[in-house]
FINU-308368 format. One record per residue (C-alpha): residue number from 1; chain; x, y, z. Coordinates in steps of 0.1 Angstrom, whole numbers, plus 5000, padded with zeros to 4 digits. Layout:
<rec><gumi>NUM</gumi><fivex>A</fivex><xx>X</xx><yy>Y</yy><zz>Z</zz></rec>
...
REM end
This chain:
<rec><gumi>1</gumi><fivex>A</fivex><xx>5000</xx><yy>5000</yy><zz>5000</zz></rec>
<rec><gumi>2</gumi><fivex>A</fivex><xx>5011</xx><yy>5034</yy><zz>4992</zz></rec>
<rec><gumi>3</gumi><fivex>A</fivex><xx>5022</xx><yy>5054</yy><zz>5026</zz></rec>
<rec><gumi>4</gumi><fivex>A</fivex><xx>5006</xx><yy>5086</yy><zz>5009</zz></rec>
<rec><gumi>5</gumi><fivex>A</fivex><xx>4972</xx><yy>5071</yy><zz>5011</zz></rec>
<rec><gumi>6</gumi><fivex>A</fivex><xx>4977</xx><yy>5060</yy><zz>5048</zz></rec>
<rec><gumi>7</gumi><fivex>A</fivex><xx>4990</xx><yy>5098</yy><zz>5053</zz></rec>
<rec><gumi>8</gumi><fivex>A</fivex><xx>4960</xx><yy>5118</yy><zz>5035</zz></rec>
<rec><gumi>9</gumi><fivex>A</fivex><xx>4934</xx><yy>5090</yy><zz>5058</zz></rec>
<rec><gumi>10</gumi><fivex>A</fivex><xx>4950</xx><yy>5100</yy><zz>5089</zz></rec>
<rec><gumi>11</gumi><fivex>A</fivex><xx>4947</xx><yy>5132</yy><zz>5078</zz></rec>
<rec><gumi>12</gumi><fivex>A</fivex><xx>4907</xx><yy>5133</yy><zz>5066</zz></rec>
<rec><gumi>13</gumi><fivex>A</fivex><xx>4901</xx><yy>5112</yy><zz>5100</zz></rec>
<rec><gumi>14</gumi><fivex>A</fivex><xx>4916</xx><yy>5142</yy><zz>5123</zz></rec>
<rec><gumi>15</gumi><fivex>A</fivex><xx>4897</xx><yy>5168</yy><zz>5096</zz></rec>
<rec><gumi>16</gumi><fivex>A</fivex><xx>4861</xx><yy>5151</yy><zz>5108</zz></rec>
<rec><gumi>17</gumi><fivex>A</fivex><xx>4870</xx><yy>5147</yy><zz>5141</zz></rec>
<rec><gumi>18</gumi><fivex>A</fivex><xx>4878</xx><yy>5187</yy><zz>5147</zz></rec>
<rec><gumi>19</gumi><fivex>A</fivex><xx>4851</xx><yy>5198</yy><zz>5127</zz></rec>
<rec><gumi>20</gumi><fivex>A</fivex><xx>4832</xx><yy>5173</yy><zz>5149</zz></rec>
<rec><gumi>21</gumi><fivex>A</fivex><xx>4846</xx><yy>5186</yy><zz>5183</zz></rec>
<rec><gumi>22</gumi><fivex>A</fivex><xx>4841</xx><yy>5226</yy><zz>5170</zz></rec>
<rec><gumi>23</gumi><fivex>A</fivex><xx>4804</xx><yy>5213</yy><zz>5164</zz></rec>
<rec><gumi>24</gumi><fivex>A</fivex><xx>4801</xx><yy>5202</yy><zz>5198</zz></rec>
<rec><gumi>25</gumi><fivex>A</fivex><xx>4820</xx><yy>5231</yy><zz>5213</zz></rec>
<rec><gumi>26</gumi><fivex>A</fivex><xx>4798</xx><yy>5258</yy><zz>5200</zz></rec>
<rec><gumi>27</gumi><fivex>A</fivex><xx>4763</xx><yy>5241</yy><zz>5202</zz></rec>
<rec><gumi>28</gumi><fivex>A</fivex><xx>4757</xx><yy>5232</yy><zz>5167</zz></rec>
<rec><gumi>29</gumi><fivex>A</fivex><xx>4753</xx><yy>5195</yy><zz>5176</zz></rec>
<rec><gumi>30</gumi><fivex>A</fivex><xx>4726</xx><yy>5203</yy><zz>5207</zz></rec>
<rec><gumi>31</gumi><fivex>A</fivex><xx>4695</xx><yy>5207</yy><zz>5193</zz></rec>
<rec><gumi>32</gumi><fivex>A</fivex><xx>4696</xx><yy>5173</yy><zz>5162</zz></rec>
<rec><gumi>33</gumi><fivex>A</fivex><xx>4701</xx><yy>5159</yy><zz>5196</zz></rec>
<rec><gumi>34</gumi><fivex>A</fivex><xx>4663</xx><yy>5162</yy><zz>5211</zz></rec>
<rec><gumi>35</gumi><fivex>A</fivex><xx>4647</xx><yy>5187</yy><zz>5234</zz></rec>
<rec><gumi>36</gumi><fivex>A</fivex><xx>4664</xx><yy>5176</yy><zz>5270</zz></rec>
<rec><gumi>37</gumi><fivex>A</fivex><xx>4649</xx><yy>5171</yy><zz>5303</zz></rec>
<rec><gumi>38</gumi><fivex>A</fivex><xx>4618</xx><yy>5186</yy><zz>5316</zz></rec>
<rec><gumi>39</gumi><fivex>A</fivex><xx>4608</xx><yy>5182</yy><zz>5352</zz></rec>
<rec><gumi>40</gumi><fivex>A</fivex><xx>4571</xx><yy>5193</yy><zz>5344</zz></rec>
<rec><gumi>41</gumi><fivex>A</fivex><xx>4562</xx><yy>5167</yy><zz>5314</zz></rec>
<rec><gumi>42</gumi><fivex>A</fivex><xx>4563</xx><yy>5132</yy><zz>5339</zz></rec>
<rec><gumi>43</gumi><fivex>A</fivex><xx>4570</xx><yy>5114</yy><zz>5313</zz></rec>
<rec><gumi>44</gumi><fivex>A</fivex><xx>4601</xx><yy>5112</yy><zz>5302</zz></rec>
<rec><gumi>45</gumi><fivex>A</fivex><xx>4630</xx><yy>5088</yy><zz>5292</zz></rec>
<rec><gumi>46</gumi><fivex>A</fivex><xx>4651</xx><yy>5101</yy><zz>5324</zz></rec>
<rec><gumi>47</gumi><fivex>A</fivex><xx>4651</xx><yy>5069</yy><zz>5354</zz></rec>
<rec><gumi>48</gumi><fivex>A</fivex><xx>4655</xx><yy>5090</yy><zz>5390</zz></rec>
<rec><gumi>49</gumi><fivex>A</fivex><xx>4667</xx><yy>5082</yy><zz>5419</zz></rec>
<rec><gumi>50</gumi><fivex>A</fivex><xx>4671</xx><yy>5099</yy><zz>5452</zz></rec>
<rec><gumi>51</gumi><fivex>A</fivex><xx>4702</xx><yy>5119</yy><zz>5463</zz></rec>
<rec><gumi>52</gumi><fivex>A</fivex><xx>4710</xx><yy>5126</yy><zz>5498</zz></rec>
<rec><gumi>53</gumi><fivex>A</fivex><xx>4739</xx><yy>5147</yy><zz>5508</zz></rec>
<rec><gumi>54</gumi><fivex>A</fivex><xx>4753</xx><yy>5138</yy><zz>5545</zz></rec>
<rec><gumi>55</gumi><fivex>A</fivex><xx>4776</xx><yy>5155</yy><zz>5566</zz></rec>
<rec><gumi>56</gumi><fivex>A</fivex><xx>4815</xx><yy>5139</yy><zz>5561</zz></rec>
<rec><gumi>57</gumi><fivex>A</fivex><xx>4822</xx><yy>5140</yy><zz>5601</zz></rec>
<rec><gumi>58</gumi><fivex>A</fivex><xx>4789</xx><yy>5137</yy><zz>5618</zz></rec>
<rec><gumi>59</gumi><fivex>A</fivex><xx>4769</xx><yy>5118</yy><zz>5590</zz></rec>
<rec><gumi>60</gumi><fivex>A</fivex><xx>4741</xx><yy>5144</yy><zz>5593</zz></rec>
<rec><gumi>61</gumi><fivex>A</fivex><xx>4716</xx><yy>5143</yy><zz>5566</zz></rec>
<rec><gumi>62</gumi><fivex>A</fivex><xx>4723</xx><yy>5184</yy><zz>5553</zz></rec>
<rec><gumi>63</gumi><fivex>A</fivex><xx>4696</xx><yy>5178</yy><zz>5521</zz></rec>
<rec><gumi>64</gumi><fivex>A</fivex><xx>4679</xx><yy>5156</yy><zz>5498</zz></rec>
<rec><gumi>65</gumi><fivex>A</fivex><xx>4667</xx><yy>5158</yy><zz>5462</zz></rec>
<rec><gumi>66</gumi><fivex>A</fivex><xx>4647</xx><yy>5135</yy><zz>5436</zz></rec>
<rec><gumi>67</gumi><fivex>A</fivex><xx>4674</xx><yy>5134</yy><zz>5406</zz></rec>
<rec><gumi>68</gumi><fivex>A</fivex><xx>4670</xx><yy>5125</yy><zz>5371</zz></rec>
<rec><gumi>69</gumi><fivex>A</fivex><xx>4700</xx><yy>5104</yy><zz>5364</zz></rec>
<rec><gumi>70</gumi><fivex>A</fivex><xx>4719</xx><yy>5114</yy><zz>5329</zz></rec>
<rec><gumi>71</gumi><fivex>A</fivex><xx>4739</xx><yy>5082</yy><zz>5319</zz></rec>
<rec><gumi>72</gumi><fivex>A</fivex><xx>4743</xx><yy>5084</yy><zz>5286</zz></rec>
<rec><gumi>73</gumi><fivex>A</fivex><xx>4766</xx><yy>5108</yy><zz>5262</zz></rec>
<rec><gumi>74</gumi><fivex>A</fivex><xx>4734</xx><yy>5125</yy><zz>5248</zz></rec>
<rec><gumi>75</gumi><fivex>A</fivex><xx>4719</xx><yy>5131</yy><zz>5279</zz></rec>
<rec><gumi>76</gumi><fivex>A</fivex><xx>4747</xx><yy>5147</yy><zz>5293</zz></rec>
<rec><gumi>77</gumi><fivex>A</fivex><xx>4753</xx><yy>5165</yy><zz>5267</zz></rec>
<rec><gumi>78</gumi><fivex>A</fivex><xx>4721</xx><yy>5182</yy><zz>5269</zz></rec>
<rec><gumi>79</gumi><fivex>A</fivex><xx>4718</xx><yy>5179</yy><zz>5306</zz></rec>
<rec><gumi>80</gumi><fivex>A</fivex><xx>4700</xx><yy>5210</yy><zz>5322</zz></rec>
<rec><gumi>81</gumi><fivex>A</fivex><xx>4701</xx><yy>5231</yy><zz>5288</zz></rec>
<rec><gumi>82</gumi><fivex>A</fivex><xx>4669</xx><yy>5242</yy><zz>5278</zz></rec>
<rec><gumi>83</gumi><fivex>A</fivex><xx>4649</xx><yy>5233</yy><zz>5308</zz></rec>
<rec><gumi>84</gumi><fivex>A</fivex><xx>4628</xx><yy>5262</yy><zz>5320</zz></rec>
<rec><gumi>85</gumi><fivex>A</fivex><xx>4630</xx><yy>5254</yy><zz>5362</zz></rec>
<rec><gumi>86</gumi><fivex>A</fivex><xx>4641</xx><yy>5228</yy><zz>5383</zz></rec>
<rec><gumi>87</gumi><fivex>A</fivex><xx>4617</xx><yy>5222</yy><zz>5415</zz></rec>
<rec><gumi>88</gumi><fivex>A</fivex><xx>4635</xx><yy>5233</yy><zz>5446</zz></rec>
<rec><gumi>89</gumi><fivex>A</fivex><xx>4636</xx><yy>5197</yy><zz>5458</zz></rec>
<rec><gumi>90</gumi><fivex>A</fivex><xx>4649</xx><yy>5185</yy><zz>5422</zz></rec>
<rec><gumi>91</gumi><fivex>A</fivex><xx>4681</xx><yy>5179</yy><zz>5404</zz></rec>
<rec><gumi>92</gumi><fivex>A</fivex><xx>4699</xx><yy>5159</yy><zz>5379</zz></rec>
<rec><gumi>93</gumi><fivex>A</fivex><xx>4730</xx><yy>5130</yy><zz>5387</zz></rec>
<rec><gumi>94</gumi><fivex>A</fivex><xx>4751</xx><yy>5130</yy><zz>5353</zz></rec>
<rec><gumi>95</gumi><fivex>A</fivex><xx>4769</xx><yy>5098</yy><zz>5359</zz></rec>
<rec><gumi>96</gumi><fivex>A</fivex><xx>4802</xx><yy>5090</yy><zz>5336</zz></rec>
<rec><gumi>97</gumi><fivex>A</fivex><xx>4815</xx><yy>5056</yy><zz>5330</zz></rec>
<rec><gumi>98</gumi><fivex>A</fivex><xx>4849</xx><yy>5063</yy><zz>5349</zz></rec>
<rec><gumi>99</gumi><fivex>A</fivex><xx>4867</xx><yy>5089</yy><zz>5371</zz></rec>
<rec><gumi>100</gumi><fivex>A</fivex><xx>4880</xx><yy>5124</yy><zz>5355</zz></rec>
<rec><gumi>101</gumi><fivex>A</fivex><xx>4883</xx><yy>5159</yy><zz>5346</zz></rec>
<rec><gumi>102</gumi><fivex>A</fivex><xx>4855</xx><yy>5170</yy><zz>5338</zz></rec>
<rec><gumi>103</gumi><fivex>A</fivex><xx>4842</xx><yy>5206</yy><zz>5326</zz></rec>
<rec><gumi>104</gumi><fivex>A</fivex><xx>4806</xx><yy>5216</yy><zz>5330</zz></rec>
<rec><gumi>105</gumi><fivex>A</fivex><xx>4791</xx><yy>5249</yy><zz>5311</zz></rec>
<rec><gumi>106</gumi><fivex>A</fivex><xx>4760</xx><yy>5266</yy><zz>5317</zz></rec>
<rec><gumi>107</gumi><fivex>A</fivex><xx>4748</xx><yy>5264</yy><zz>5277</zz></rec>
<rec><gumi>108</gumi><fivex>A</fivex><xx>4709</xx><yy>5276</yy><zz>5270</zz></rec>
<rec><gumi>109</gumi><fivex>A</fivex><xx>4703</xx><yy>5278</yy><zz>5307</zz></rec>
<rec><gumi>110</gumi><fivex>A</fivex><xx>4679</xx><yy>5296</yy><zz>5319</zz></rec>
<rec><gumi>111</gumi><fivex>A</fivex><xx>4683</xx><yy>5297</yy><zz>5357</zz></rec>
<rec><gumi>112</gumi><fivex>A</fivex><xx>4715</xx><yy>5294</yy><zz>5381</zz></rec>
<rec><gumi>113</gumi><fivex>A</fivex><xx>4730</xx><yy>5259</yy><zz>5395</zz></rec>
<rec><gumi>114</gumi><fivex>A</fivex><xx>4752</xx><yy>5246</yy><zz>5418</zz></rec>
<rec><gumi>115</gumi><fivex>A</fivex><xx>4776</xx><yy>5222</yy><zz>5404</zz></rec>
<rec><gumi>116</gumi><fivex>A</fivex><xx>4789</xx><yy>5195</yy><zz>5424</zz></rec>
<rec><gumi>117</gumi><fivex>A</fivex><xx>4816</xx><yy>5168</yy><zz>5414</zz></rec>
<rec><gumi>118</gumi><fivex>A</fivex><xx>4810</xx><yy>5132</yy><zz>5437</zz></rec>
<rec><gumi>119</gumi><fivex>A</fivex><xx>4846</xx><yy>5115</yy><zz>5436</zz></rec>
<rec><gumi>120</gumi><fivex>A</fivex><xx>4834</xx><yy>5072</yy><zz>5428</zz></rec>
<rec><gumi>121</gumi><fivex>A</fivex><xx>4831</xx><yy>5064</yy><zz>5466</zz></rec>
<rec><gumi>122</gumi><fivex>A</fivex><xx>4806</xx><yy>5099</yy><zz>5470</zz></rec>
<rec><gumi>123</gumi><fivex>A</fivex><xx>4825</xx><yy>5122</yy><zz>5486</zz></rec>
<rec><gumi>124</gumi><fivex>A</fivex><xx>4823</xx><yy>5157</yy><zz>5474</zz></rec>
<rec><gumi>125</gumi><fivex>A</fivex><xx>4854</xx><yy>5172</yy><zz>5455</zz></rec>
<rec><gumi>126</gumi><fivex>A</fivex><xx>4846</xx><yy>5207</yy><zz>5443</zz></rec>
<rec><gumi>127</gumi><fivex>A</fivex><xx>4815</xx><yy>5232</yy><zz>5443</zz></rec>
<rec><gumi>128</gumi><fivex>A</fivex><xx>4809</xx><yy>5258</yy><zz>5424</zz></rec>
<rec><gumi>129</gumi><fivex>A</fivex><xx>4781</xx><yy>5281</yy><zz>5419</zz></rec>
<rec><gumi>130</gumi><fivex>A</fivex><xx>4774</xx><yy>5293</yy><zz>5383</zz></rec>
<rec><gumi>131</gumi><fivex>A</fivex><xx>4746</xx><yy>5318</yy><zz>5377</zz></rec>
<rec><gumi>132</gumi><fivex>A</fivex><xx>4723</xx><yy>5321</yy><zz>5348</zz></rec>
<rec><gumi>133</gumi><fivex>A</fivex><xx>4738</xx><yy>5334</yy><zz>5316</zz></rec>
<rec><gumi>134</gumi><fivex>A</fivex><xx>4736</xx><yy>5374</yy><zz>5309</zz></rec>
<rec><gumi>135</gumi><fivex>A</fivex><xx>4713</xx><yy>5383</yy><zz>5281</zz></rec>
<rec><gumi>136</gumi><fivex>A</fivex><xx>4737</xx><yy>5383</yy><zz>5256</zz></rec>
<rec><gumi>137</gumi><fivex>A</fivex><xx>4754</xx><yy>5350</yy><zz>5265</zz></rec>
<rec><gumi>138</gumi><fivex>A</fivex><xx>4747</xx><yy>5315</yy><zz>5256</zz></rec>
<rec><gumi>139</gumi><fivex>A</fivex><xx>4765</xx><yy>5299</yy><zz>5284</zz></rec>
<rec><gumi>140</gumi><fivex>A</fivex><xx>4792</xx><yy>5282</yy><zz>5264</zz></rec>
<rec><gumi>141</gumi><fivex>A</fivex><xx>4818</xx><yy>5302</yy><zz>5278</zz></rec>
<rec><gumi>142</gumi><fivex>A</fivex><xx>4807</xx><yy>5296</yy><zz>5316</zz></rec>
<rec><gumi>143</gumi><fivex>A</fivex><xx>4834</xx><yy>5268</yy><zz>5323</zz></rec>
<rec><gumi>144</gumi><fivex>A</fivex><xx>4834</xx><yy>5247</yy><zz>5353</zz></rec>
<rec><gumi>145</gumi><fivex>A</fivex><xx>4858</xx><yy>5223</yy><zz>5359</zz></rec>
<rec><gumi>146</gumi><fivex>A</fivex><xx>4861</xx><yy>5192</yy><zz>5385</zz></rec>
<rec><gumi>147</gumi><fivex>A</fivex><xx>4872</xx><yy>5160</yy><zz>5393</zz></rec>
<rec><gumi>148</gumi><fivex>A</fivex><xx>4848</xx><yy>5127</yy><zz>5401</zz></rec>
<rec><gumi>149</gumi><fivex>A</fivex><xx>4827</xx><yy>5101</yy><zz>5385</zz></rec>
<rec><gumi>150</gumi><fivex>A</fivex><xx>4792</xx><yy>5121</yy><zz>5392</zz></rec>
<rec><gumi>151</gumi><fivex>A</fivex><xx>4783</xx><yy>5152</yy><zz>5392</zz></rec>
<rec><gumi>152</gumi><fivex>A</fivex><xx>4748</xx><yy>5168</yy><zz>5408</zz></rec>
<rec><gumi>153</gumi><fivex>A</fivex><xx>4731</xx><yy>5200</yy><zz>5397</zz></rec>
<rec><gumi>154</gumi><fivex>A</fivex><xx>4707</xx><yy>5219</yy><zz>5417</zz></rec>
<rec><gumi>155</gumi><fivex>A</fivex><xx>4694</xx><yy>5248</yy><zz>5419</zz></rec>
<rec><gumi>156</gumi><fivex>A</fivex><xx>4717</xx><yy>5277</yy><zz>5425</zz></rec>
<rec><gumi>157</gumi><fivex>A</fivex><xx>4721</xx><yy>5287</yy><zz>5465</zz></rec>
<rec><gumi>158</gumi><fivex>A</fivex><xx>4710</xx><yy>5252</yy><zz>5471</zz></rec>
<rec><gumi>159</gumi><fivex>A</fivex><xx>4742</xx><yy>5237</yy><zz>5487</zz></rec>
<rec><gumi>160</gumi><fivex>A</fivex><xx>4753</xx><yy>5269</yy><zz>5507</zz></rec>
<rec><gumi>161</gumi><fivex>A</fivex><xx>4714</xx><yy>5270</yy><zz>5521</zz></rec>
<rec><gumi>162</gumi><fivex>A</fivex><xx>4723</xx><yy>5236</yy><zz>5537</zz></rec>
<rec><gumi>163</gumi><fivex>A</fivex><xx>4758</xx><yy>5241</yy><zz>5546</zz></rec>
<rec><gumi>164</gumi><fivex>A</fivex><xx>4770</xx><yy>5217</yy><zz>5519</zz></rec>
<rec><gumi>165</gumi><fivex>A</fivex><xx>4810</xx><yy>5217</yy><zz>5513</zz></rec>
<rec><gumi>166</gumi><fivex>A</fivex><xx>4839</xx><yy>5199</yy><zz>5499</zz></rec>
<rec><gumi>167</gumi><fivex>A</fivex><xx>4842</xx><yy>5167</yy><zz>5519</zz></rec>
<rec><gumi>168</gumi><fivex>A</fivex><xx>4809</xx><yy>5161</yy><zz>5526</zz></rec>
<rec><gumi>169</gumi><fivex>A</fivex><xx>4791</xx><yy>5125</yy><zz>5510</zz></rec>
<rec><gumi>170</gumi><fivex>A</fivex><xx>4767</xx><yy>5121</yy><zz>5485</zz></rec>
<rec><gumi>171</gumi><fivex>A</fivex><xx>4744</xx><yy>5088</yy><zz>5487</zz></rec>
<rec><gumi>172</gumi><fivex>A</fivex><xx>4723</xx><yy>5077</yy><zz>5461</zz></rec>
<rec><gumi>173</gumi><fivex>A</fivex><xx>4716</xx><yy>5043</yy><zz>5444</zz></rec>
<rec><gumi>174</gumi><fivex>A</fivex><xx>4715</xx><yy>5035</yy><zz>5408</zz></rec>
REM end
């Protein structure tokens, strides 16, 4: 086989996958992937399952939400965007197949969150509260960053409220 033909492959494979991942990146992709989660419809493809958060030294429940589990890449991917409100006692558990880095961004949201990264054994790594975009933002540029396996959002205020912080466990069952 000719090396130049292995060379211009390689080369049209890393062409699709950066138009790909500059698709992603600025929201092209989103909406050819279906309209999200919405707390209001009660039907809905989402399994939930019930999040409490517990103090890391006393093991004092501090707050507990119903969750709509996002397991797979598109419902990540779309997680929160587009939804109008989350009830005050509701929330969303993005669950990845392995521990990381991971970056959340606050893309066609309406309303503020807190963002909380779970390490695999529950206990909370980073918060960070990320308001609502401006008027003139779509959200994209709001990074948040963290390390875990699961990540909860709530609504923004939510863990401060209850005295939630680094350290502190998150149990659930899935």
């Amino acid at each position: 086989m000719d090396s130049r033909w292995v060379v211009y492959s390689l080369f049209a494979v890393a062409v699709v996958c950066a138009i790909g991942l500059i698709a992603f990146s600025v929201g092209i992709i989103g909406p050819l992937l279906g309209d999200g989660y919405d707390p209001t419809a009660g039907t809905d493809d989402y399994e939930r399952t019930n999040v409490t958060v517990v103090d890391g030294t006393t093991g004092a429940e501090l707050g507990a939400v119903e969750a709509a589990v996002a397991d797979t890449f598109v419902k990540r991917y779309l997680g929160l965007s587009g939804t109008e409100r989350l009830p005050e006692d509701g929330g969303m558990l993005f669950v990845h197949d392995s521990p990381g880095e991971y970056t959340y961004v606050m893309r066609d949201m309406s309303f503020g969150l807190d963002i909380v990264f779970v390490a695999p054994d529950g206990t909370i790594t980073t918060i960070h509260e990320a308001p609502e975009p401006g008027p003139d933002e779509d959200g994209n540029a709001q990074a948040y960053p963290g390390r875990g396996q699961y990540v909860l959002e709530v609504n923004c205020g939510w863990t401060a409220e209850r005295g939630i912080e680094a350290g502190d466990e998150v149990r659930f069952e899935l």
